[in-house]
C-alpha positions as CSV (number, residue, x, y, z in Angstrom):
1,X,-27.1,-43.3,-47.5
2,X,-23.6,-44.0,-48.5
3,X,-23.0,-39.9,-48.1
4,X,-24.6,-39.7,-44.4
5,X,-22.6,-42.7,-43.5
6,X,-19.5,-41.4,-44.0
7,X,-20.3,-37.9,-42.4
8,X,-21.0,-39.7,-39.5
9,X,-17.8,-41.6,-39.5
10,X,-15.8,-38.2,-39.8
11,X,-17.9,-36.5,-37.1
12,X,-17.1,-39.5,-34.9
13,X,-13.3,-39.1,-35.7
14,X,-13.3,-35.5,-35.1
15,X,-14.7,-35.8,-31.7
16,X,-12.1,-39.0,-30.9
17,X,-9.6,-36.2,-32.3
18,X,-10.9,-34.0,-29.9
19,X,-11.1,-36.0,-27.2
20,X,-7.5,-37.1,-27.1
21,X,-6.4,-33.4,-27.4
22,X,-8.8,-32.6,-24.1
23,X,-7.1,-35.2,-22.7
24,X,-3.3,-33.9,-23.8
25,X,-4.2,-30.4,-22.5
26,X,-6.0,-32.1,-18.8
27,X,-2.7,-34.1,-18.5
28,X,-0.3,-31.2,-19.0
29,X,-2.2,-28.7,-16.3
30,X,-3.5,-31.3,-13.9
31,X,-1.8,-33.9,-11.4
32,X,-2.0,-37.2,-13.3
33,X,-5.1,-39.5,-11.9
34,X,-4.5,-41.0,-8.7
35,X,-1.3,-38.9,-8.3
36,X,-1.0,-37.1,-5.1
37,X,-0.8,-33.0,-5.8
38,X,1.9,-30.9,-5.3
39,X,1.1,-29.2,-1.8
40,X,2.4,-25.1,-2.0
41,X,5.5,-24.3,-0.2
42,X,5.9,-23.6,3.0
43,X,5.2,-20.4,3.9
44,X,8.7,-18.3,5.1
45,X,8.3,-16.9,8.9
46,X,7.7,-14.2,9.5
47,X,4.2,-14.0,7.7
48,X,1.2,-10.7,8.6
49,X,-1.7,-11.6,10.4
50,X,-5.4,-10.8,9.3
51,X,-5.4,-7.7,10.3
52,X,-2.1,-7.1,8.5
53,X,-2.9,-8.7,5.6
54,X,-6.0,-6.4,5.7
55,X,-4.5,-3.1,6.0
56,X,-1.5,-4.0,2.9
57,X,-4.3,-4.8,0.7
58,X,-5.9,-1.2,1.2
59,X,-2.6,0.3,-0.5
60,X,-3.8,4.2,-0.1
61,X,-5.5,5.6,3.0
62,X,-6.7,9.3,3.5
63,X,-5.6,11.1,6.8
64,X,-7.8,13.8,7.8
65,X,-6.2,16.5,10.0
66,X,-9.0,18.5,11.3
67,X,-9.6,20.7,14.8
68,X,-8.4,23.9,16.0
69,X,-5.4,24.5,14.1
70,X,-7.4,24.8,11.1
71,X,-9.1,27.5,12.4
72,X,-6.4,29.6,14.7
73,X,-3.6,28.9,11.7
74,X,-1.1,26.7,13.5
75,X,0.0,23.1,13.7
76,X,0.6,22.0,16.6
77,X,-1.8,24.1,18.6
78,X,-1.0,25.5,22.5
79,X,-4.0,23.6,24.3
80,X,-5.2,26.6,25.2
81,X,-7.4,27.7,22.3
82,X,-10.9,28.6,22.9
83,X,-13.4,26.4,22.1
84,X,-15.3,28.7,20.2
85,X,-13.1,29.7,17.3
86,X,-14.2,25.7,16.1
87,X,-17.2,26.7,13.6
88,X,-17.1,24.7,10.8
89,X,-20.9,25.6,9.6
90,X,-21.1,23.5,6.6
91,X,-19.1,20.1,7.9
92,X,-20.4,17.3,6.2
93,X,-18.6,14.1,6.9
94,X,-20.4,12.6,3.5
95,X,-18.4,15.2,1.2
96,X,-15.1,13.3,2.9
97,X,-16.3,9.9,2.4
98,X,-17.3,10.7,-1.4
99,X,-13.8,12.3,-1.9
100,X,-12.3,9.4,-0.9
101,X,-13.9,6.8,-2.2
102,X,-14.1,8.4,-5.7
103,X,-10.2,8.8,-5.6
104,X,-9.2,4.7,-4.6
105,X,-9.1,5.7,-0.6
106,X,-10.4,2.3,1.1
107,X,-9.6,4.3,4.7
108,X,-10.5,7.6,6.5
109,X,-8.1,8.0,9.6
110,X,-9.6,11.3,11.7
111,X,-7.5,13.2,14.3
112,X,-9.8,12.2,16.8
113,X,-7.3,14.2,19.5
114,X,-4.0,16.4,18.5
115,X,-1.7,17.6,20.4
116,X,-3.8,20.0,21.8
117,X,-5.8,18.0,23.4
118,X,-9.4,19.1,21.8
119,X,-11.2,16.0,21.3
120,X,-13.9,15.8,18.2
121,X,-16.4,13.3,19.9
122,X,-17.9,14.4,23.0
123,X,-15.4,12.9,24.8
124,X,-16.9,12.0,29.4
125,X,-13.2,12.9,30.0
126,X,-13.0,16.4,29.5
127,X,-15.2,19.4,28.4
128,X,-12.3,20.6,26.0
129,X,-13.9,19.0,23.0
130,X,-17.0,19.7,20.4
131,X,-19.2,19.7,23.0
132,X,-18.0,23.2,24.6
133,X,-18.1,24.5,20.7
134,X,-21.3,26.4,19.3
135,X,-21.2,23.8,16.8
136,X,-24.3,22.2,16.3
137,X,-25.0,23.8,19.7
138,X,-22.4,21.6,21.4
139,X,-24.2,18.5,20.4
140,X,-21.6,17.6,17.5
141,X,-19.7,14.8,17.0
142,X,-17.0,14.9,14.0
143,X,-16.0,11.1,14.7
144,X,-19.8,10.1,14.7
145,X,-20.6,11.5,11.7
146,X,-17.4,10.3,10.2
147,X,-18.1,6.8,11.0
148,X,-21.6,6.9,9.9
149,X,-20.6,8.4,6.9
150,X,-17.9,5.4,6.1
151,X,-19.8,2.5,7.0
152,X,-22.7,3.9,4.7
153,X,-19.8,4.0,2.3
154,X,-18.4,0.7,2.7
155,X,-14.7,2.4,3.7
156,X,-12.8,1.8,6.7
157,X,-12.4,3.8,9.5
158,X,-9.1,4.9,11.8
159,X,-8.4,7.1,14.2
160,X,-5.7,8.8,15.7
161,X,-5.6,10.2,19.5
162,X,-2.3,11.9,20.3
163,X,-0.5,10.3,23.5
164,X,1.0,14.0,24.0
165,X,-1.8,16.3,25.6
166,X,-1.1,19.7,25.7
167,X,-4.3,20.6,27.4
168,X,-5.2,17.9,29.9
169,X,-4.1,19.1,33.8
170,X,-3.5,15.9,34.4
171,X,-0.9,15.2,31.9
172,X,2.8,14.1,33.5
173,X,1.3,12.1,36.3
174,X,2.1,8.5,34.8
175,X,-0.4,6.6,36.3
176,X,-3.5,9.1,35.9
177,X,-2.5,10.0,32.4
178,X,-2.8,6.3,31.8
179,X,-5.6,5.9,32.8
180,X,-7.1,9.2,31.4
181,X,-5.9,8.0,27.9
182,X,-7.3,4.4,28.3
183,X,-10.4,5.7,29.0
184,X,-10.4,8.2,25.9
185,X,-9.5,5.2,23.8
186,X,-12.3,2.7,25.0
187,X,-14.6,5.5,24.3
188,X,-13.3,5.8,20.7
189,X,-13.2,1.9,20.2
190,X,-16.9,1.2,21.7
191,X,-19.2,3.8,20.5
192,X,-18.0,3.9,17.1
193,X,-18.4,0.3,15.2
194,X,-15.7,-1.6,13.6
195,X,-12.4,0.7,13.6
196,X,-9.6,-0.7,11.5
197,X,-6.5,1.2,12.2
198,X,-5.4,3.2,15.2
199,X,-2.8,5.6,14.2
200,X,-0.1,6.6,17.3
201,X,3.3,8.4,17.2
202,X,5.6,9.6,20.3
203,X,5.8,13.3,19.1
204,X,6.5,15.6,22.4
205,X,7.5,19.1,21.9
206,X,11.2,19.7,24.1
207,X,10.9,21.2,27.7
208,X,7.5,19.4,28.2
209,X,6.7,17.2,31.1
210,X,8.4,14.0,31.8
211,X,5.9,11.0,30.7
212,X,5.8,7.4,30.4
213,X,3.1,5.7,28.3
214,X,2.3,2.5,29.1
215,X,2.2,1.1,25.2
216,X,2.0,-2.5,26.1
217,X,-1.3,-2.0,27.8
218,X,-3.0,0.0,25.8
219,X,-2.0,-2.3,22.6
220,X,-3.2,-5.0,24.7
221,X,-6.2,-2.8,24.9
222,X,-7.0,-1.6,21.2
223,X,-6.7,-5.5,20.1
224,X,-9.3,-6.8,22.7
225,X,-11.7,-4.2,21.7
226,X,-10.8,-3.6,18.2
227,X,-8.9,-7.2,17.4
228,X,-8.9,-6.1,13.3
229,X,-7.6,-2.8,14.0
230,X,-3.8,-2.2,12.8
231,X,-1.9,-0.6,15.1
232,X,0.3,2.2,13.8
233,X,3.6,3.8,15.7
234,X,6.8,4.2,15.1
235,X,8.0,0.8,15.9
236,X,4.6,-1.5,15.1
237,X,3.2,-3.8,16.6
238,X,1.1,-3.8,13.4
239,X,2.8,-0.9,11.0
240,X,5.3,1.1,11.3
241,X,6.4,4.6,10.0
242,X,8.9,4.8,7.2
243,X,10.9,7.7,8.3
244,X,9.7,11.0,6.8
245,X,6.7,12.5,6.4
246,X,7.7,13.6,2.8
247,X,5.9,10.0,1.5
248,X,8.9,8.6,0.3
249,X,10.2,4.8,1.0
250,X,13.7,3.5,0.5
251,X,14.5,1.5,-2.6
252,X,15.0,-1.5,-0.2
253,X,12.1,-2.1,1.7
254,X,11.6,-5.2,4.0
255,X,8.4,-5.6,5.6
256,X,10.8,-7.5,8.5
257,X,12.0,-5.6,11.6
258,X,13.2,-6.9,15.3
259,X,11.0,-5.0,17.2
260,X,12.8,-5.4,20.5
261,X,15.4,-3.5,18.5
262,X,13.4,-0.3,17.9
263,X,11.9,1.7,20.7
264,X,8.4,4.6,20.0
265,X,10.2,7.9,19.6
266,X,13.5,6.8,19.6
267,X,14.0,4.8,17.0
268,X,16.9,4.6,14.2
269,X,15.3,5.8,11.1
270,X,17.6,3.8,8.9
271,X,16.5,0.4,10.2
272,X,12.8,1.3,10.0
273,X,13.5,2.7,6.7
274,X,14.7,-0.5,4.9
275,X,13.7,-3.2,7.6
276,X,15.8,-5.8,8.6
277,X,16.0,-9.0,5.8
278,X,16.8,-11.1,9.3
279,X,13.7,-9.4,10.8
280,X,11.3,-12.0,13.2
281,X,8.6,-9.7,13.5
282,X,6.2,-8.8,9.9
283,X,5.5,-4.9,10.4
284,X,5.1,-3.6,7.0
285,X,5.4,0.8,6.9
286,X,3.7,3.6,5.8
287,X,4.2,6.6,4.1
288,X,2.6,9.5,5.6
289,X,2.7,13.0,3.8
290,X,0.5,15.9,3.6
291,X,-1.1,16.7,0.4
292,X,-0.7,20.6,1.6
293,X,3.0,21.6,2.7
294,X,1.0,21.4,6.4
295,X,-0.9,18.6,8.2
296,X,-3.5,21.0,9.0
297,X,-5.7,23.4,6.3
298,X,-4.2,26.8,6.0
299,X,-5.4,29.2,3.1
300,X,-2.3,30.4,2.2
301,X,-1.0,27.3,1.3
302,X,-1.6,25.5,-2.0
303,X,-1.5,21.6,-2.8
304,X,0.5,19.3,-5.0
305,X,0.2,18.3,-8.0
306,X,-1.2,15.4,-9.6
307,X,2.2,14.5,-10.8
308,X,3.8,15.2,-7.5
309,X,0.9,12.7,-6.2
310,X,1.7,10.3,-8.8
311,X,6.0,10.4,-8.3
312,X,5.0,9.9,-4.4
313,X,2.2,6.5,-5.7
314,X,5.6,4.8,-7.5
315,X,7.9,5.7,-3.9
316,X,5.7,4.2,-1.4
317,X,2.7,1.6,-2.4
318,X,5.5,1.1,-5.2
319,X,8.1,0.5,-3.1
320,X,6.0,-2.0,-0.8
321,X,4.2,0.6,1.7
322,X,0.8,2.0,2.5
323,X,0.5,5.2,1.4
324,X,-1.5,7.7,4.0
325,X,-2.7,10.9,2.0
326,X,-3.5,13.6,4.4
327,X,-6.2,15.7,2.8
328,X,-6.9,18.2,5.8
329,X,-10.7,19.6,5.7
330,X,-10.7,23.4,5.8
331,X,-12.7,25.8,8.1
332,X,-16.1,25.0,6.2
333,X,-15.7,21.8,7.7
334,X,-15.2,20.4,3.7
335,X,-12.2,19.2,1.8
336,X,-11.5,22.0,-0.5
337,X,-12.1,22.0,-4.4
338,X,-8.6,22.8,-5.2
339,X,-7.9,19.6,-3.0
340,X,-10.3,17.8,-4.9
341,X,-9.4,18.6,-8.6
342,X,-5.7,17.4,-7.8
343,X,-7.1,14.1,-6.2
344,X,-9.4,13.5,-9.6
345,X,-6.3,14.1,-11.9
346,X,-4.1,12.2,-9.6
347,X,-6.7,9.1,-10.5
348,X,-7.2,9.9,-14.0
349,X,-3.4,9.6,-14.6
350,X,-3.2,5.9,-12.3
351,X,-6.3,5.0,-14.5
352,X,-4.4,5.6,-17.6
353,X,-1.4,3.7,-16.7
354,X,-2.3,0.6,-14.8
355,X,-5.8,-0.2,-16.3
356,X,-4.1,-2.0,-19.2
357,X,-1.4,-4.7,-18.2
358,X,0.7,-5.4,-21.7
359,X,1.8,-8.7,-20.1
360,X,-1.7,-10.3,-20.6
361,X,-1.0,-10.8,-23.8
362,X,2.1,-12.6,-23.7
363,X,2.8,-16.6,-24.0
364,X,4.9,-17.3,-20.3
365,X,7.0,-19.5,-19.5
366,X,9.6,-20.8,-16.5
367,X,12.6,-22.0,-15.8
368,X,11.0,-24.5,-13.8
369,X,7.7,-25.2,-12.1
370,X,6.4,-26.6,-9.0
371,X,4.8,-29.7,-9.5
372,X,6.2,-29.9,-13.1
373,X,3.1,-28.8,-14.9
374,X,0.9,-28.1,-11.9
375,X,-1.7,-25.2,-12.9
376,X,-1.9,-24.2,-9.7
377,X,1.9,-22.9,-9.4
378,X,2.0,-22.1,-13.4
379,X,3.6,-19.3,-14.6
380,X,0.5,-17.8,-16.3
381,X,-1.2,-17.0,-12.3
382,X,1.2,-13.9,-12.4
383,X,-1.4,-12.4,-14.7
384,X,-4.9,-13.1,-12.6
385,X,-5.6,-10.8,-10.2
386,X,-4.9,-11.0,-6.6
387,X,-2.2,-12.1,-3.8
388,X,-3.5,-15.8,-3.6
389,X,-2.8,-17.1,-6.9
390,X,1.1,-17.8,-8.0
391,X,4.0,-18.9,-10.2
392,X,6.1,-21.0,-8.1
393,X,9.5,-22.7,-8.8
394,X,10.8,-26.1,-8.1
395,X,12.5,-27.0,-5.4
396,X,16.3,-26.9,-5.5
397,X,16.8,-25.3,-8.0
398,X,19.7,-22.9,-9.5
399,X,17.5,-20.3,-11.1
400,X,14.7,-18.8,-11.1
401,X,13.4,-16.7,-14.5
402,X,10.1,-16.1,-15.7
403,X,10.2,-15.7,-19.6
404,X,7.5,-13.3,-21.4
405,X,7.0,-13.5,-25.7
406,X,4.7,-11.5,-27.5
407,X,3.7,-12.0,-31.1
408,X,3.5,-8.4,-31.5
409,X,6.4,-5.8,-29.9
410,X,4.9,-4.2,-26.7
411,X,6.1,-0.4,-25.8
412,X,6.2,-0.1,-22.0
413,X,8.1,1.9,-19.1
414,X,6.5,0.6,-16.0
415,X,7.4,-2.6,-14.7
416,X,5.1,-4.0,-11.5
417,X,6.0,-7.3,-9.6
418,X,4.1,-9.0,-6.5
419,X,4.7,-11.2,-3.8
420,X,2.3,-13.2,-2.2
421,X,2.7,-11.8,1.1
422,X,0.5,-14.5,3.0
423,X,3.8,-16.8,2.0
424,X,6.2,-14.4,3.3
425,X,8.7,-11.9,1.8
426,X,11.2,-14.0,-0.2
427,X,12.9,-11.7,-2.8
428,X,16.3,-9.9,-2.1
429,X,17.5,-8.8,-5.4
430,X,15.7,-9.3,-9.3
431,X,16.2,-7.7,-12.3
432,X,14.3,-7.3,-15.6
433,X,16.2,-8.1,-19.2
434,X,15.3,-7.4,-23.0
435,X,16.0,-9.5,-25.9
436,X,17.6,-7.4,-28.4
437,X,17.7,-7.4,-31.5
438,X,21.2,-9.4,-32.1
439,X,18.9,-12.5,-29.6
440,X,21.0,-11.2,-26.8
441,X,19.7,-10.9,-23.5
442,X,20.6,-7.3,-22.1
443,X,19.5,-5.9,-18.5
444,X,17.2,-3.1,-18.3
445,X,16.5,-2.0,-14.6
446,X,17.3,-4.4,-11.2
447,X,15.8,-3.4,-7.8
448,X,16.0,-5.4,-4.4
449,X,13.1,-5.5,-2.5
450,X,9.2,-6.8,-3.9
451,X,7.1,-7.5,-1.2
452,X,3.4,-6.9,-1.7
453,X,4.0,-4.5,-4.8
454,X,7.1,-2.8,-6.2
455,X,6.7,-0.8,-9.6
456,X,10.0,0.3,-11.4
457,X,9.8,3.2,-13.7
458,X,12.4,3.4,-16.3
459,X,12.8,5.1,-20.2
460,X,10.5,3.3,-22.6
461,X,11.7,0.3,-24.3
462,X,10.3,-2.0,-27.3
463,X,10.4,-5.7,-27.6
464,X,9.3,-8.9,-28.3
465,X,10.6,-10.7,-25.2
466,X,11.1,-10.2,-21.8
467,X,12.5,-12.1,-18.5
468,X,12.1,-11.7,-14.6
469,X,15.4,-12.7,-13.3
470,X,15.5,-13.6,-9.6
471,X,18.9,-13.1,-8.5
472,X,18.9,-13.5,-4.4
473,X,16.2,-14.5,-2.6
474,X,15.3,-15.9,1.1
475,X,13.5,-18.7,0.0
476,X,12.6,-20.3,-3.6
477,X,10.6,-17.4,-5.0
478,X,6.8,-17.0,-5.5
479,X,5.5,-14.7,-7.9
480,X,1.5,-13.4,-7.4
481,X,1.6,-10.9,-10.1
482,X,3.7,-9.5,-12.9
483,X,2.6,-5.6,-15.2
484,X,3.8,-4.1,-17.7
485,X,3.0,-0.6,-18.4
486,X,3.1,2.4,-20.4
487,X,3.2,5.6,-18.5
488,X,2.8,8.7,-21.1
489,X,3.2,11.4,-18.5
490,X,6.3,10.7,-16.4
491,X,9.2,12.5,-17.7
492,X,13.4,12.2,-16.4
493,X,12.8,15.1,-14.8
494,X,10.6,13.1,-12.1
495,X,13.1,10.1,-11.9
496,X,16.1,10.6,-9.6
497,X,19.4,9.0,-11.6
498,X,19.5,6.2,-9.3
499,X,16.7,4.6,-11.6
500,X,19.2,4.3,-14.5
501,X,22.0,3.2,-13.0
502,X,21.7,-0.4,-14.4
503,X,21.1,-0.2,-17.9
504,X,23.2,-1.3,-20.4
505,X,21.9,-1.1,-24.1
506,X,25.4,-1.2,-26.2
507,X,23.8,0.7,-29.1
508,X,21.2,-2.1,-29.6
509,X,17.5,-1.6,-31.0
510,X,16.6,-0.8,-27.4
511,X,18.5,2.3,-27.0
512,X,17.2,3.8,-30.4
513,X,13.9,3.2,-29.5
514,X,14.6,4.9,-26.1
515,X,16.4,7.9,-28.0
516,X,13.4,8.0,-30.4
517,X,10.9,8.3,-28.0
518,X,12.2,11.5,-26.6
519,X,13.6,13.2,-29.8
């Protein structure tokens, strides 16, 4: 009797025990009761819209060059090619999809119309499409199938028709061109479900005819009929190019521009390059590049390699761009196999590497916190997946660091860091430091630009702690995610020197480790 009493008397105390500890642990991560949370910053004009915010997330996108040029060998086609060289017997828009989809593509933009005019849907407009092909008979429809196939899929669907028409008669007359291409467009943006990104550029060839497009009205147009779809030139509204077509982004990359400053096909590729930090208008770029050395299949040309696919991941969804993949279909009407292999590697190696994020194990802490000990701004949310959980700061504050300790030494070489974009782009300059072995804090890599994702590759390191120094920044910073990675198969050979331009080791543990690795 005397035994059971007394268990019960130290059960009860171990539950009071536990109790008060719930309570501790509630009172550190939660607003006190009755207290008023902490609301989340303001968010820093200029922010993307839906539609924006849409196409970011979709980081990789798979162009699909595909018409008469991959059958008479050329690239931008004469206008003039015959209607029956297009044969391609075993086309099966599924094959595409499945490509795709397998390889981390979330998007399928088809050259509905090139330069030459040939349209792949069986356009009202004009008999110089599929329907004057012995395709199918000249019942066909590329973009039909396409969007069946995708929407079975799950993927997105864009489309590209080329202003420049090297085919249509009617082509220089201002007015009916206009018109002509506004009625090509509805018929792409109506018969076709939900299309999420319309792809546009100014290219003209010299000595052709004089022509004005009338861009305001058919933007106008597309986001009436289409009012998720991201429109894609030069200059925006909704992306813009970075450039090149090599795939490539600047190290500084604001997803700010003025657009009355930039003008479709004459723009100043510097400014669209790195945006503008003063920038009142969100228009995020892309990278478009070709996995082939041309847009359009040719079989005497051969395509990159996984690792050339890989370097060109880290310079543009790295450096805070949409990467567009063109992978052109061949005259079979299927993506080839050689295509297909580098694709698979290509997602094998990003696999590898960012499937384990060494900073999930780490105990994190902040210089400061919004809300003092508000969960929702702690600094742990830089771990959970996603844009709409963060780390934020305190207001008014001096600095802004994010510290990282590990019971165990973590080996790593990548280093990713997020912005939550729906807040705006905050961060001008950062840079990552190690804690040696003398306790001294030494810099390892800076960079400028974050935005939606920036990954830094640099030699590997070993350490037990780690800090996110935010040097410059628009506004008090926000942090949605933080990675640490180890990347086996990039070598210096695929880093340009710029990378490691900002390290400093001073003969500490670090740079043995870094020496050791390679020897």
């Amino acid at each position: 009797m005397i035994v059971a009493k007394h268990r019960r008397t130290i059960e009860r105390n171990i539950l009071v025990i536990l109790l008060i500890h719930l309570l501790y642990l509630l009172s550190q991560s939660t607003p006190s009761f009755g207290a008023r949370p902490k609301p989340p910053p303001i968010p820093l004009l200029p922010i993307p819209s839906a539609r924006q915010l849409s196409w970011q997330l979709s980081e990789m996108a798979m162009f699909l060059h595909f018409g008469p040029n991959t059958f008479t060998g050329s690239e931008w086609g004469s206008g003039h090619a015959d209607p029956s060289i297009f044969t391609p017997d075993s086309l099966n828009a599924t094959q595409w999809v499945s490509v795709a989809k397998e390889n981390g593509f979330t998007r399928l933009v088809l050259t509905a119309k090139h330069h030459d005019g040939f349209c792949l849907w069986p356009s009202l407009y004009t008999n110089y499409s599929v329907k004057s092909s012995p395709w199918r008979n000249g019942l066909g429809d590329v973009v039909g199938d396409l969007a069946q196939a995708a929407k079975a899929a799950g993927l997105q669907l864009g489309v590209y028709l080329s202003p420049w028409d090297k085919h249509e008669p009617v082509y220089g007359n201002t007015v009916g061109y206009n018109e002509f291409y506004l009625g090509q467009m509805t018929e792409l943006l109506t018969g076709y479900g939900e299309i999420k990104e319309v792809f546009l550029d100014g290219a003209k060839g010299e000595g052709e005819k004089d022509m004005e497009y009338y861009f305001d009205d058919w933007f106008d147009l597309i986001h009436q009929l289409q009012p998720a779809a991201a429109i894609f030139t030069d200059a925006g509204p909704d992306t813009r190019w970075i450039g090149d077509e090599d795939g490539v982004a600047g190290t500084t990359c604001w997803s700010l521009i003025n657009c009355s400053d930039v003008t479709i096909g004459g723009t100043d590729y510097e400014y669209i390059e790195m945006g503008d930090p003063s920038g009142q208008d969100w228009v995020p770029a892309e990278c478009d590049v070709s996995i082939r050395p041309g847009w359009f299949w040719h079989a005497s040309e051969a395509p990159k390699t996984a690792m050339d696919l890989l370097d060109l991941y880290y310079k543009s969804v790295g450096r805070n761009c949409q990467l567009l993949l063109n992978v052109p279909p061949n005259t079979s009407g299927l993506i080839s196999d050689e295509d297909i292999q580098v694709l698979r590697e290509f997602t094998k190696l990003r696999t590898s590497i960012f499937s384990r994020n060494l900073a999930k194990s780490a105990r994190f802490s902040a210089s400061s916190t919004r809300g003092t000990s508000d969960f929702r701004f702690a600094p742990y949310n830089v771990i959970k997946e996603g844009i709409y959980t963060y780390w934020a700061p305190g207001r008014e504050q001096s600095e802004f660091v994010l510290y990282l300790d590990f019971q165990e030494q973590v080996t790593f070489n990548v280093l990713e860091v997020q912005e939550p974009i729906h807040m705006g782009q905050r961060i001008i300059a950062f840079h990552l430091d190690v804690l040696n072995e003398f306790g001294e804090w030494q810099e390892l890599i800076d960079g400028t630009t974050v935005g939606y994702r920036r990954l830094l590759l640099f030699p590997v390191v070993k350490t037990y702690s780690i800090r996110l120094v935010i040097d410059e920044c628009r506004d008090e910073p926000l942090i949605s995610y933080l990675g640490l990675y180890m990347d086996p198969y990039s070598n210096l050979e695929h880093k340009s020197s710029s990378w490691f331009g900002s390290m400093r080791f001073n003969g500490s543990r670090v740079l043995r480790d870094w020496l050791s690795a390679f020897m």
